[in-house]
Every structure is written in C-alpha cells, then in structure tokens.
Steps between C-alpha positions, in 0.01 A plus 500: 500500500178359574446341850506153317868381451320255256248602226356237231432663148354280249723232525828695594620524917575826524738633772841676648809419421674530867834437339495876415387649799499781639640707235346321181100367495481263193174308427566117393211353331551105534291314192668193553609194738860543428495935527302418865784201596742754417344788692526288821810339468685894422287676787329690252217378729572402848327467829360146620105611412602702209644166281252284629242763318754537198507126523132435482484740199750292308245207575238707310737568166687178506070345499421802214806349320456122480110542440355450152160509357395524829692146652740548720849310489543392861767353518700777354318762723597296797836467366572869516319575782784249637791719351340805681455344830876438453629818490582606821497225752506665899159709455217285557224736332695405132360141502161618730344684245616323168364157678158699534535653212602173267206271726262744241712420174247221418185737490703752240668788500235749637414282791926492569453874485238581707637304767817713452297819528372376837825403589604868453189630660559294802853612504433876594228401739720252654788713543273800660348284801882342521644840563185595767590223689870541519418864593280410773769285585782755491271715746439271716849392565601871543195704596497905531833572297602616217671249269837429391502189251745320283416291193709329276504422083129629305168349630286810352247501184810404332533172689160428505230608268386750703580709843704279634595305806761616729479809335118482510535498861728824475231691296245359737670648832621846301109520430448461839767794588717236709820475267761723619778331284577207256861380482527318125833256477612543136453130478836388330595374232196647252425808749083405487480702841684807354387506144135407576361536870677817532271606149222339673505640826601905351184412219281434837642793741637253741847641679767292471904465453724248328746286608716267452456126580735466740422804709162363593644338823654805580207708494305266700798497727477897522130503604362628083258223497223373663388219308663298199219393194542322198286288259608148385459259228446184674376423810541125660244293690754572812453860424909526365510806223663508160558873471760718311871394557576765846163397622679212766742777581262750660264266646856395712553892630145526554471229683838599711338830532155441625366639175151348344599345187138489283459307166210555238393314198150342421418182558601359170869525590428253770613150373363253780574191263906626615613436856770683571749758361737257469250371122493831364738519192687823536595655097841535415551820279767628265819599646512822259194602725788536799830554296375835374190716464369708202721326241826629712722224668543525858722189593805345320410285200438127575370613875339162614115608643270386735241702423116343667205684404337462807535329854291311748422641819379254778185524671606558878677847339221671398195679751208437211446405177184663380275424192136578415378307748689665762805377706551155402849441669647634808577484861584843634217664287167703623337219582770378722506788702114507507494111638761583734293806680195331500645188651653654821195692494342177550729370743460805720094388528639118597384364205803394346701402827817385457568379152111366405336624233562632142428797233551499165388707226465429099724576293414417150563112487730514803390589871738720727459308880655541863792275489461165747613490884533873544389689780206703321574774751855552377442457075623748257466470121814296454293226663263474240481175220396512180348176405288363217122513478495177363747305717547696774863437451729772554627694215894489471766537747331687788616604867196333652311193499139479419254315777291187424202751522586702214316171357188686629529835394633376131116267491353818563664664215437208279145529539416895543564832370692564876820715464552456879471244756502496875553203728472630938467323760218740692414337789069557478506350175792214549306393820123481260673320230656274759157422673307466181764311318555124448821300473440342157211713317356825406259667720343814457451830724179643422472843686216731531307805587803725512553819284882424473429207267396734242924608545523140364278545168195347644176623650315345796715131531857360394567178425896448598691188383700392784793199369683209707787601588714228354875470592565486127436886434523456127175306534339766682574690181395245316140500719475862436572509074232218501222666705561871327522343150178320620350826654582789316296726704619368825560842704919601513549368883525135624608332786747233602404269788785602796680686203346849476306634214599631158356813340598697166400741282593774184779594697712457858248768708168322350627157606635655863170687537340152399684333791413763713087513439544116551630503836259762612227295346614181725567688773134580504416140448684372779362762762116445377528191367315591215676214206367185343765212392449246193666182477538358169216440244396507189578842487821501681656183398791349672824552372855430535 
C-alpha cells in the first residue's frame, strides 16, 4: 500500500477498504457521491481527516456530475455536497473540508479539485509537524526513559491520509529509539485498534501488545504505561475532545493514576464556533455492530443497545492537546513545568516576591500562565491557566484563576510573533520605570552607551516605553496593544510606572534572558546616571 491512504485517479478516489483488514486488502474505487456517502457511513473509510479528504473528493465528482457544456449546476452541486457533509455527524473534518471544498464549486470542477489536492497535500504535512510536537511533548513530560504508551481505536495513514497522528507520534519516538512498548486496546465494538493499529504498528516495526478495552485501567494500575495518547475528531473551544467511545474511560484512570493523557489531531478538528462538549452530537450506530461480530450473533435476539460511537472527554482530563501548531490545550503540559521552574527561579532572585508577577508562554491561540495569588516560590505545573489569546479569558473549567495582568501578556501576543512572556518585578528596573514614569501617560526610557543594549536588539541607544500604571490593568493592556500595533519595531521590553517591566521573546529563556539584560542595563543607569526621559510628543503620544 502506498503511504497515501487516499489516491485520486482520473476521476475515481482510490483507497483501502478497512472493513477487511488485516487479513483481506481490497481496493474500492469510489466514482460517485452515493459509493463515497456509503464508504463513510459503513467504515469502509474512517478516521476524522480521512472522510473529511473522502468528503472533499465527493465535492469534486458530485461538481464533474452536475456540470454541462462547461456550466455548472450549483445548486445541485451544493445540494450534494450537503448530503456528504451529512454523513457522519461527531467528526468535525467531514463538514471542514467539503465547506472548502464546495466554496470552489462556482469556479468548476478543476478549481473544486485542486483545492482538494491541496487539501490532501496539507494533510500529510499537517499530520507530520502534529506528531513532532506531541513527541517533543511526550519527552518532555517524561525525559531519559524508555517509553511505555497506550493508544486507543486507529489514528494511522488509515485515519488520516497520511502518517498519522497519535500514531504519528509513535513512529516519531520509535525513530527516535525511545519506544519501549505500545499497549493497543482492541477498541470494541469494530476492533479498529486490533484489526488496524496492530497492522500499522507490526508494518512500521513498532513493539506492541493487544488488549482488551477494559484492561487498560488495569495496566496503568500495574505500572505498563507511562503515558496514555489518542487522536480525536472534534475538539471544542474549551478544549473538551470527541474521541472514540473508551476514550472518557482512560482519560479517568489516567488521570487517577498520574499518567499524561496526550491528544493529537490537526487543527481542522478544532471547531471554535462549538463551546463545549456538551454541543457535540455524539452518532448513534447499529445495534448489530454490538449484538454480534463477523455475521455471528453474540447476544439474545431483540437485545436493546446503546451502542455511541464515540464520547466526549472534558478538558481539565487531559495534560495536552497537540496540533500543528503545537500544544494548543493543556495545563500540566511542558510548558507548565517550564513556567513553573523558571518562576521560582525568579522568585529566588526577589523578583517575583510573594505572589507579583506573571509568565506565560504561547500556545497556539491559547497562552499557558502562572495562575493568580500564588506564591511564585511554591508553583508547580498544576498552577498553570490556559487562557485565550484573544480574550484572555480562561479556557474551560480550570484549577486556577487567571490575574488581571494576563491582559498584558495576551496584548503582547496580539501584536508579536512572542511565544513567551515575562512580567518581574526586579527591583533596578521597577525603581527606573517608577522614576521615569507618569501617572496618566507614556514616557519613554531612552538608555545609552552600554554594550548590553545590543542583548535588547539595538545598537548604541534604546528607546523603552514606560505605561501609567492604571488601577484598571486591562487598560494597561489596552495601552500596550495600541503602542505595539502602532510601533511594530518597538524593542520586546517595556516598563510599567511602580509596576515592573515586561519582556518576551521566541521562547520562555529569550524573554527571561530579556528581563535579565534589562535589569543589568538599569542597574547601570541608576549607578552612572547615564539615561534620558521623554514626556509625551508627537512621537510618543499620550494614551490611555
């Protein structure tokens, strides 16, 4: 089988039919809407990216079919691109890619099908970064080991297009020589774990042992696994996770047994138009799926069946969820544990005393921050907060409470490439942009002469905006979005009259090493008194 799950030949979607794995490998070639509903509803083609793909190709002959002398019907395209979108209704990617596919319908059938073609070219890219940064994760969380993982249902080249997610990330880590052993649940009541991630991971060299669903717990409970990873096919704006039914079950043990539990899609199975898990509509499937297997009855004739495809896992349950961007949900992730060392590093110098001062770092349109009225001194990763970028409102149900100067750090996001943002309280600098600063405008710090303020991206002078500290902190983070949207190549520190100084950079040790060169810099300015200060003017306005 080619490394493409999906192949396009003249008109025909070419692919596997997973029904008949392991033991039987029978090509399906799909020419029409109806063969590629059917192929989805029967499983024939599953995975979340994998229909949306299939989907997107039933745009393209459902436009070849209702086009004549080169005019295309539509209304009718539209119409079955409808019918397609329909047929499964809990995986986001379905409608995702025949939306973008059917927005093309109007320019004809080869524009529909060269945005499919990207569509599958994205999908293999997509899925490779996806798995790199879930295996960065995975090593991060447990460094210098050798790794025991469980995963749960098929989220391979089957699933996908192309390498895969969850299992992505397993092919990622064996390449790296840091798998010791993959436990695959059978994933009742169609077996996708035993019939094709167990062909998957033997076709890839990947050791690994079957179970059963319901001895998962158990073998976390025994001490088999070190971290629990699955993919998902929907992801809410609260970071909740539509996954294969048995999904909400482990995320329970491996939450109860201190185990990371890692999701991985790409970011088109994020649905940020849906708030909460509570939206997602959950398929109902045929009870003959549960009653018996293979054609042989298992259960009594007229068995009544509850029998949910998936389930929804909630967001304070799972350590990460990780797309192509990187980690764009968690609380006990990497970064977590990164914030938390560098903050009581921090508080060990006296710059964050007590509970002042914040870090955060990016985490694709969320930030991870130190959670409000903690001791900095005393913070683990549990007291970490994932809010949004563009709200700075936290993200879910969450332990901790954000500050009112997350406002800051999520202006500075806003407005640069930052993926990490540090807010101290260092006394050289606190006391400069205290003496400099001015109760209801902008001022600005210009420093120079010193060789450290080429550590701040400049040469022989800096120019630093220092802000009014207004009780209000949200405006402060108004202040800032203004002046940085205003000047783009303002330099990544600024100070906060009697409220310390804010530095960031392209990740947590640039903006702490930031910090750093800025309090040496002021130290040097208050002992020589080497410093110039601008009130407002036509080049530093007033604001607020």
């Amino acid at each position: 089988m080619e490394d493409s799950s999906l192949v396009w030949d003249d008109g025909v979607l070419v692919t596997i039919d997973q029904r008949g794995l392991p033991h039987e490998v029978i090509e399906l070639r799909l020419s029409t809407v109806d063969q590629i509903i059917d192929a989805i509803k029967t499983l024939a083609i599953r995975g979340a990216p994998a229909i949306g793909i299939a989907g997107a190709f039933g745009v393209v002959i459902a436009t070849r079919a209702h086009t004549a002398a080169g005019v295309v019907d539509i209304a009718r395209a539209e119409t079955e691109a409808q019918r397609i979108a329909e047929a499964r209704p809990t995986a986001v990617n379905l409608a995702w890619a025949v939306r973008r596919a059917a927005a093309k319908i109007a320019d004809g059938a080869d524009a529909v099908l060269a945005e499919t073609l990207d569509i599958l070219a994205e999908d293999s890219r997509v899925n490779r970064a996806a798995a790199t940064h879930a295996a960065d994760l995975v090593q991060r969380l447990l460094p210098d080991r050798p790794l025991r993982m469980l995963t749960h249902c098929n989220t391979g080249r089957l699933a996908t297009s192309a390498f895969g997610t969850a299992i992505g990330t397993l092919r990622v880590l064996h390449e790296r020589g840091r798998i010791e052993d993959v436990i695959v649940d059978e994933t009742r009541p169609l077996l996708q774990g035993a019939r094709l991630t167990a062909w998957e991971l033997a076709e890839a060299g990947i050791p690994h042992r079957l179970t059963m669903d319901s001895a998962a717990a158990w073998a976390m409970g025994t001490g088999q696994v070190d971290c629990v990873i699955v993919g998902a096919d929907r992801v809410t704006s609260n970071g909740d996770v539509a996954n294969k039914i048995g999904t909400y079950a482990l995320a329970i043990a491996a939450r109860h047994h201190g185990i990371p539990f890692v999701v991985v899609a790409p970011e088109s199975t994020r649905d940020p138009r849906m708030a909460t898990g509570a939206e997602i509509v959950v398929e109902q499937r045929a009870a003959a799926e549960v009653t018996g297997f293979a054609g042989v009855a298992t259960a009594p004739e007229g068995t009544a069946v509850f029998n949910p495809a998936f389930d929804v896992t909630p967001a304070e349950l799972i350590t990460a969820v990780v797309t192509e961007l990187g980690v764009v949900y968690g609380g006990d992730t990497g970064d977590g544990v990164a914030v938390a060392d560098i903050a009581r590093e921090l508080y060990q110098r006296g710059w964050m005393p007590g509970t002042a001062g914040n870090i955060s770092v990016r985490a694709g349109d969320s930030a991870v921050v130190t959670g409000s009225g903690l001791s900095k001194g005393e913070l683990t990763a549990d007291d970490m907060v994932t809010v949004s970028i563009a709200d700075a409102q936290p993200i879910g149900a969450q332990r901790r409470k954000p500050s009112a100067e997350t406002t800051i750090h999520t202006a500075v996001y806003r407005t640069t490439g930052a993926q990490a943002v540090v807010h101290v309280h260092s006394p050289y600098a606190t006391t400069l942009s205290t003496q400099v600063g001015a109760p209801d405008e902008l001022t600005t710090l210009r420093i120079t002469g010193f060789e450290l303020i080429k550590g701040l991206g400049r040469s022989d002078a800096i120019d630093i905006p220092v802000f009014p500290n207004w009780p209000d902190v949200p405006r402060i983070g108004a202040d800032i979005e203004r002046y940085l949207r205003e000047n783009p190549d303002a330099p990544p520190v600024l100070g906060i009259a009697g409220h310390g100084i804010t530095a960031w950079g392209d990740n947590l040790s640039r903006a702490r090493d930031r910090a750093e060169c800025l309090e040496a810099l002021c130290e040097l300015v208050i002992r020589t008194g080497r410093r110039h200060a601008y009130a407002p003017s036509a080049t530093h306005p007033e604001i607020g």
